[in-house]
C-alpha positions in Angstrom: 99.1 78.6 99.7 102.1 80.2 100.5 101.8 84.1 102.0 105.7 84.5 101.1 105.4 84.8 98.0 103.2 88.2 98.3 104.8 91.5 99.9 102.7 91.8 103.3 101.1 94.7 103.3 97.6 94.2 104.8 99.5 92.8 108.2 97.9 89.2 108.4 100.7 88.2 110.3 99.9 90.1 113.2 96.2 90.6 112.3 93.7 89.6 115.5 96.3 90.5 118.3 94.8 92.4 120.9 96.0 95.8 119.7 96.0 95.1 116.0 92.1 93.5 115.8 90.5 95.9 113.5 89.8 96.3 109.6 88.5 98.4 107.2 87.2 98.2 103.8 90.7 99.2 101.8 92.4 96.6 104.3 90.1 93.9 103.6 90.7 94.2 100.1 94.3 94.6 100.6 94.1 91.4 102.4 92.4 89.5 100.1 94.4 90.7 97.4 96.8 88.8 98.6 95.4 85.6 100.2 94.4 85.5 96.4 97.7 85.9 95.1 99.8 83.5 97.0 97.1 80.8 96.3 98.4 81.5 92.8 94.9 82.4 92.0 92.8 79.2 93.0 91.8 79.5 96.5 90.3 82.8 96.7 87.8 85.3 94.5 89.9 88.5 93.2 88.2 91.5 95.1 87.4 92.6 91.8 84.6 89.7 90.9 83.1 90.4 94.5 
């Protein structure tokens, strides 16, 4: 999987730093939006079939 390819909106990156440890139901999806996209679709469910 490569995270490049997507444009980094949900913040992964710096996700589960002390400050920056929280999420929400709109970032989650965000997230997994795109951990589904840069695994060109194989690796992860679209949030739409969960």
């Amino acid at each position: 999987m490569l995270y490049d390819k997507v444009t980094p909106f949900a913040g992964l990156y710096a996700y589960n730093e002390t400050d920056n440890n929280a999420s929400s139901s709109p970032h989650f999806k965000q997230a997994l939006s795109e951990l589904y996209r840069a695994s060109d679709k194989l690796k992860f469910e679209s949030s739409e079939i969960l």
